[in-house]
N, C-alpha and C positions, 0 to 999 in steps of 0.2 A: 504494500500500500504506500503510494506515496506519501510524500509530507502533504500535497494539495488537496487531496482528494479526502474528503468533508461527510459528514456525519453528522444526525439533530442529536443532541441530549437535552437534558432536562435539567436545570440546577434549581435548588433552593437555596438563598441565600436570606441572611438577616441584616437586614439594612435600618440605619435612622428612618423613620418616616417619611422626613422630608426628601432623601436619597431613593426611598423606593417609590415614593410616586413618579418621581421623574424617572428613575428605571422603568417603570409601567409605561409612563407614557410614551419614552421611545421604544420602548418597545411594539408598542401601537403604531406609532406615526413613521420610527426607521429602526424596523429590526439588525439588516441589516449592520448600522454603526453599531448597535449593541456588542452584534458579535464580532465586532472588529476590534471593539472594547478590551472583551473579554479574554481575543488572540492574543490581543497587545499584552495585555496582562501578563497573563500566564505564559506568554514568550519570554518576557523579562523573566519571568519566576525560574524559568528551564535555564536560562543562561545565566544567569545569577548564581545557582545550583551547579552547572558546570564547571562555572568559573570558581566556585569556593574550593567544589572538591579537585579540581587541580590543584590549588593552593595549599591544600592539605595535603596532598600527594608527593608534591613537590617540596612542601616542607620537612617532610618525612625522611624524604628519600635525601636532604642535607642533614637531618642530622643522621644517617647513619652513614655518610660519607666523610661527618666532621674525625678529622683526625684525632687519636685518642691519645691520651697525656702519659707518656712512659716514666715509672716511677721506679 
């Protein structure tokens, strides 16, 4: 499956009031940007997540390169 190629879910979310009626109403009026919203979102979350655990990988993987103290 590609990365483009698209599928409906369902989410429930808990929003301020004030945030879900206007969720509701583009949802109404441009589903659409909703869901582009939502890519947006959770693209950054995926890369965010990548980018850490490389960070962690790669910090790892210096300290067990750090040279060790001979005594």
């Amino acid at each position: 499956m590609s990365m483009w190629e698209t599928c409906s879910v369902q989410l429930n979310v808990r929003l301020p009031r004030d945030i879900a009626a206007q969720a509701e109403e583009v949802q109404k009026t441009d589903p659409d940007f909703l869901s582009r919203v939502v890519l947006y979102g959770l693209t950054r979350r995926s890369i965010y997540r990548h980018l850490r655990e490389q960070s962690e990988k790669d910090a790892s993987q210096d300290v067990q390169e750090a040279p060790q103290a001979v005594s």
